[in-house]
C-alpha positions in Angstrom: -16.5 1.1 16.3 -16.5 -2.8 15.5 -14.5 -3.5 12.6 -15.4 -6.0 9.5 -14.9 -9.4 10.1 -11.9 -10.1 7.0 -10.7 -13.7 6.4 -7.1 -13.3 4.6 -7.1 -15.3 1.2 -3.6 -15.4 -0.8 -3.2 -12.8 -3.7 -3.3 -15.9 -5.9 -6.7 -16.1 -4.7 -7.4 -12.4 -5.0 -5.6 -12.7 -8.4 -8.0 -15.9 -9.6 -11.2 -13.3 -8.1 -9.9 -10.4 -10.4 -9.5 -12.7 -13.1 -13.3 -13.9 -12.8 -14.8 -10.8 -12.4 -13.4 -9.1 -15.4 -10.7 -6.8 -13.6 -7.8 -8.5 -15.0 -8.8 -8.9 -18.4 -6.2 -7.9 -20.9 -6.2 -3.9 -21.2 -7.1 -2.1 -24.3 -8.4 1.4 -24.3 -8.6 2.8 -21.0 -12.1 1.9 -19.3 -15.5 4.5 -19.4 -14.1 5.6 -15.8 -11.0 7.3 -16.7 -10.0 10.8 -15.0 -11.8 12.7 -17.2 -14.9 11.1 -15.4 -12.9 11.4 -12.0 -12.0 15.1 -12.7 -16.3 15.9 -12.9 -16.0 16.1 -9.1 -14.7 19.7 -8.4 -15.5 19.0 -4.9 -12.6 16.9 -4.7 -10.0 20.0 -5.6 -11.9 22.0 -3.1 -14.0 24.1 -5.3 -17.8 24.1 -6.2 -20.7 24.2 -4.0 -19.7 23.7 -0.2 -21.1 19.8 1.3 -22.5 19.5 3.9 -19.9 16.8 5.1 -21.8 15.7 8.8 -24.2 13.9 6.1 -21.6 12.0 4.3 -20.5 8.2 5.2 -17.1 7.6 3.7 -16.0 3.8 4.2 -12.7 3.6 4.6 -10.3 0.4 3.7 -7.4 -0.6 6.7 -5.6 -2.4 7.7 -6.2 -2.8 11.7 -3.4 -1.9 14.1 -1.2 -1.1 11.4 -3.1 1.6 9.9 -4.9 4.9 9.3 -7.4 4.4 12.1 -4.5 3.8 14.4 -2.4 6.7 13.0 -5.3 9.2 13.3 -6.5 8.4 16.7 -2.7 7.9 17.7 -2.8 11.9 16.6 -6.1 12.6 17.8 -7.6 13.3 15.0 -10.6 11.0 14.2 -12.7 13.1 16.3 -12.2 16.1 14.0 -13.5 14.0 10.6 -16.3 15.9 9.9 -18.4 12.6 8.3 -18.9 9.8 9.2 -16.1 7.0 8.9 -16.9 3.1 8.7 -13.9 1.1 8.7 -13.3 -1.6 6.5 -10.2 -3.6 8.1 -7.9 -6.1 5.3 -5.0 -8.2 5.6 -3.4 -6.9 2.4 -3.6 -4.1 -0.4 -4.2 -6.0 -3.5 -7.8 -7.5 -1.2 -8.5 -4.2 0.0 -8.3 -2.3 -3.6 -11.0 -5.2 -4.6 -13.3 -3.7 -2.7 -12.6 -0.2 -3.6 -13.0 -1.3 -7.3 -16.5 -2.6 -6.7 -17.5 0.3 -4.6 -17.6 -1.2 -0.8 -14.7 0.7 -0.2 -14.1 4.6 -0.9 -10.5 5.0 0.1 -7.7 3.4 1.3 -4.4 3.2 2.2 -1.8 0.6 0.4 1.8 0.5 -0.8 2.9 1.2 -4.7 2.0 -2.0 -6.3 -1.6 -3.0 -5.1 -2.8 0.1 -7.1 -1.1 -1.0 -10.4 -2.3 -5.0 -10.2 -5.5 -3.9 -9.0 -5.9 -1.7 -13.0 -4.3 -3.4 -14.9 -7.9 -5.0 -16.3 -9.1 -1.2 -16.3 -10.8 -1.1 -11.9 -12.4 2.1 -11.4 -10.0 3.1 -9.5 -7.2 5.9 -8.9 -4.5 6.9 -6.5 -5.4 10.7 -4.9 -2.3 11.0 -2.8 0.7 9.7 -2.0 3.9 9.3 0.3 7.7 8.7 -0.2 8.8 5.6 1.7 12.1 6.0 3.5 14.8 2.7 2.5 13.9 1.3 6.1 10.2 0.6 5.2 10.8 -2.3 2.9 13.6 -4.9 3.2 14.8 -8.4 2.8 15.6 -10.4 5.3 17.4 -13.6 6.2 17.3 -15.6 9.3 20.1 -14.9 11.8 22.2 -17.9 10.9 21.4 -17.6 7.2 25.0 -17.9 5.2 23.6 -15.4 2.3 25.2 -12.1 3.1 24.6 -10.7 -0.4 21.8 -10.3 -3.1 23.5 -12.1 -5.8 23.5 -15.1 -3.4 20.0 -15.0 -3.8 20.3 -17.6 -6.8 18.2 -20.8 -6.3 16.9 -19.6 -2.5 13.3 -19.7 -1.9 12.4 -16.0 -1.1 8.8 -15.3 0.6 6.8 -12.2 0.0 2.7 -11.3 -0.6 2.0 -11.1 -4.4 1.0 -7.8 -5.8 2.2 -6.2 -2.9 5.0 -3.7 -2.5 7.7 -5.9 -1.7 6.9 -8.2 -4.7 8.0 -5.2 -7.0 11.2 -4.5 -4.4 11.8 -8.5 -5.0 11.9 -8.2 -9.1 14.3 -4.8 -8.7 16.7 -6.7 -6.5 16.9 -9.8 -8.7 17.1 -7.3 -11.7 20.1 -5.4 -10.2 21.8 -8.7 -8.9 21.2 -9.6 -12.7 18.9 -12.7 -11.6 15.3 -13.4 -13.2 12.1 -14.6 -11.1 13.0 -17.7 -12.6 16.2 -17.9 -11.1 14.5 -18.2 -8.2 11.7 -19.7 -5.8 9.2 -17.1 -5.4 7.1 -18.4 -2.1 3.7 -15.9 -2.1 2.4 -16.0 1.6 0.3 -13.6 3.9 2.5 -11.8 5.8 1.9 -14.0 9.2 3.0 -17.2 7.1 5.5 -15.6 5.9 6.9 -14.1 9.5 6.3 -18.1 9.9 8.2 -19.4 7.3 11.3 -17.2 8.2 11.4 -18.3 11.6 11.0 -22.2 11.2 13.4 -22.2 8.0 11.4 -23.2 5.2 12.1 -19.9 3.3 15.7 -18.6 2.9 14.8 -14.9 2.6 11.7 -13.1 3.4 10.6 -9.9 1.3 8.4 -8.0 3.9 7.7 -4.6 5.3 7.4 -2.3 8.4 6.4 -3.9 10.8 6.7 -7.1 9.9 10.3 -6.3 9.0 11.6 -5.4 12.8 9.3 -8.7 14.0 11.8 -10.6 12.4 14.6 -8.7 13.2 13.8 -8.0 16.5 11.7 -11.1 17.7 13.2 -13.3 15.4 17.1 -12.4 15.3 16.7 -12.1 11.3 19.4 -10.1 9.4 18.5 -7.4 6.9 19.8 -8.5 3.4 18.9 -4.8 1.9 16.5 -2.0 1.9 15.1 -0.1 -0.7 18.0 2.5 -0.4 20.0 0.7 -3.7 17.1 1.1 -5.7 15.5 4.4 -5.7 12.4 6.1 -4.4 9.3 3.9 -3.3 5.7 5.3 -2.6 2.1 4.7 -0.6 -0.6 5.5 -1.7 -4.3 6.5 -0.2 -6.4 4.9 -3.1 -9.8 6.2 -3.8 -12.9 4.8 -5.4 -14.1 6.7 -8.8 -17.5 5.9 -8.1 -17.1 7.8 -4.7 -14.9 10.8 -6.5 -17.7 11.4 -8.4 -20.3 11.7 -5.8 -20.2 15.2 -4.5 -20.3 14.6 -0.8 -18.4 11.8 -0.8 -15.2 13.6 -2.8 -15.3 16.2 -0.2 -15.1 14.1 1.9 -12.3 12.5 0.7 -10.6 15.2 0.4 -10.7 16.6 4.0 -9.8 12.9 5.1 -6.7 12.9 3.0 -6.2 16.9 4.4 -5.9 15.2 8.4 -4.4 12.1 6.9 -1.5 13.8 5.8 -1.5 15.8 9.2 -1.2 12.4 11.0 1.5 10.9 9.0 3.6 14.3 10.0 3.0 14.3 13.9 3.6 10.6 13.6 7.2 11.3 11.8 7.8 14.1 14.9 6.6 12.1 17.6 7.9 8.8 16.8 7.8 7.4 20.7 4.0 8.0 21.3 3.2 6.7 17.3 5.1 3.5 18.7 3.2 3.5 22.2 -0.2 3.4 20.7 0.8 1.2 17.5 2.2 -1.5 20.3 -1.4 -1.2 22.2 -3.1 -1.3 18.9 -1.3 -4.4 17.7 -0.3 -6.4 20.6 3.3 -6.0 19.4 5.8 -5.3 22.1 7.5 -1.6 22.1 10.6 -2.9 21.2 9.3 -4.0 18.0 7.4 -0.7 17.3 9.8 1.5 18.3 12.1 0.5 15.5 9.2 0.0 13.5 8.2 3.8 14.3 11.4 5.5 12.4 11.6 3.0 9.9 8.2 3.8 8.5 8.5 7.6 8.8 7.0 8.0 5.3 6.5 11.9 3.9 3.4 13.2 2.2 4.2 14.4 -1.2 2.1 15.8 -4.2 1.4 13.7 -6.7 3.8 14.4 -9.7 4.8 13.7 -12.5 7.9 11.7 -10.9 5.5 9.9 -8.6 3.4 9.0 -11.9 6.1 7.8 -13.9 7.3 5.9 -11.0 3.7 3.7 -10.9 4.2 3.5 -14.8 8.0 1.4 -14.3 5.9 -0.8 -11.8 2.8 -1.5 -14.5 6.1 -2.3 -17.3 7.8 -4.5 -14.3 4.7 -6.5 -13.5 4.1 -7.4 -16.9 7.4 -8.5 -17.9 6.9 -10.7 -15.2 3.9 -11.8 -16.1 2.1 -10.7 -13.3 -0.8 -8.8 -15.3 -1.6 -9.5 -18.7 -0.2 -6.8 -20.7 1.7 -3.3 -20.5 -0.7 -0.5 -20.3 -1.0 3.0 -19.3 -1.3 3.9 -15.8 -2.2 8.0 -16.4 -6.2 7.3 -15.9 -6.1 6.3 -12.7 -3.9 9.4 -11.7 -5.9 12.0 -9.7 -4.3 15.1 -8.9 -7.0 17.4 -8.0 -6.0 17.1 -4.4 -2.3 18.4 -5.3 -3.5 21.8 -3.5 -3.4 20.3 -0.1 0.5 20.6 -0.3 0.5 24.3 -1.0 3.3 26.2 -3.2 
């Protein structure tokens, strides 16, 4: 299949975009498409009336190379969707859950913060299940010859990342533990190819990145990991669904049977880690020694989602606004689906 023709523009961009069209305005009550509405699709939790799912189109937001297109076929199973998939390919979360908000995009797959900035003005929007990150999968780096060798030397360094991503959440816990502010600091948001730039020719001191952009720099590069996530507790993905699409019938079954096989080829990804790295270097270009590290470093685990997993998103929404990243504090709970908790059995 062709993919999308995406231009990458900054989050500040995607944030200014949001802004405009109403989706970062300050939250009050939570929006007319809360999970009660979601929950009116009892497709999606695998009862009611059977679909006919051969006349279903689900369009599904990636992130090409890197993502679930390349993890299913890697695990051969795309041919075994049952629908139709057209796949809509993105440079970043925050852009792609822009599209799911307005309905162009059904589902996709992002890390813990997109999902958070992306609500925060009430999106019609909610996460349908999720996946514990190992510590490898987000880190801080520092070029090879950088003299910081500790967080806390962090102070007054110009640190890279991609805002209202993951790793712009990791960036606020490690200043937070190190007992630094943002505004202790020069936060530098860039894509994540200017920022595997700016690492490389010196014009950041520390790069907040992930898998595998992460073992580019380390491995192309010669960059040093500063830390993972390992310090400071459990970190999530997330496949993001549409409300408007949870609600159509077909299209929540759908969803469902795509998150079933999903899940199916994050596991045979996590026990075959050489072929996952094999395809994901053809897919990407990237040479094998980058993916191979990349590989076990991103061997995330599909997990319910709980009331752990919840509360976890709910630190994130309290951490972005204290950092002024969205507008206010608000709660995170409608745009928590858990009808698909049954796919993980006991």
């Amino acid at each position: 299949m062709k993919h999308s023709p995406f231009r990458y523009r900054s989050a500040v961009a995607v944030s200014a975009t949001l802004v405009a069209s109403g989706l970062l305005a300050a939250c009050g009550s939570p929006s007319p498409t809360s999970e009660t509405t979601v929950s009116a699709a009892p497709q999606a939790s695998g009862q009611g009336p059977r679909v006919d799912l051969s006349k279903v189109t689900l369009t599904v937001g990636d992130q090409a190379g890197v993502g679930s297109q390349a993890l299913l076929s890697a695990a051969g199973l795309t041919e075994k969707l049952p629908f139709t998939v057209k796949w809509a390919n993105f440079n970043a979360g925050p852009v792609m859950l822009q599209a799911a908000a307005s309905g162009s995009v059904d589902i996709g797959s992002v890390g813990d913060a997109p999902p958070v900035f992306t609500a925060a003005g009430g999106a019609p929007i909610a996460i349908v299940s999720a996946v514990r990150n190992p510590a490898g999968y987000e880190a801080i780096v520092v070029p090879k010859n950088s003299p910081i060798t500790s967080v806390d030397q962090l102070r007054g360094k110009k640190i890279g990342g991609n805002q209202g991503s993951n790793t712009n959440y990791f960036t606020f816990q490690v200043l937070n533990k190190a007992g630094l502010k943002p505004s202790d600091v020069s936060l530098d948001y860039l894509a994540p190819a200017a920022g595997l730039a700016a690492l490389a020719n010196g014009s950041i001191d520390a790069w907040a990145a992930w898998s595998p952009y992460i073992e580019q720099a380390t491995v192309q590069h010669g960059a040093r990991v500063l830390t993972d996530t390992a310090p400071y507790g459990t970190h999530y993905s997330f496949n993001v669904a549409s409300k408007r699409a949870l609600s159509d019938p077909g299209k929540a079954s759908a969803i469902r049977e795509y998150v079933r096989l999903w899940n199916q080829a994050r596991v045979w990804a996590n026990e075959h880690p050489d072929q996952w790295a094999q395809f994901w270097s053809k897919a990407t270009g990237l040479p094998l020694s980058v993916t191979a590290v990349a590989a076990r470093n991103s061997g995330g685990v599909p997990v319910p989602i709980t009331k752990e997993v919840s509360d976890s998103e709910q630190t994130l929404v309290s951490t972005f606004a204290a950092n002024g990243l969205t507008p206010k504090d608000y709660d995170f709970s409608p745009y928590v689906f858990t009808g698909l908790n049954n796919l993980y059995g006991g």
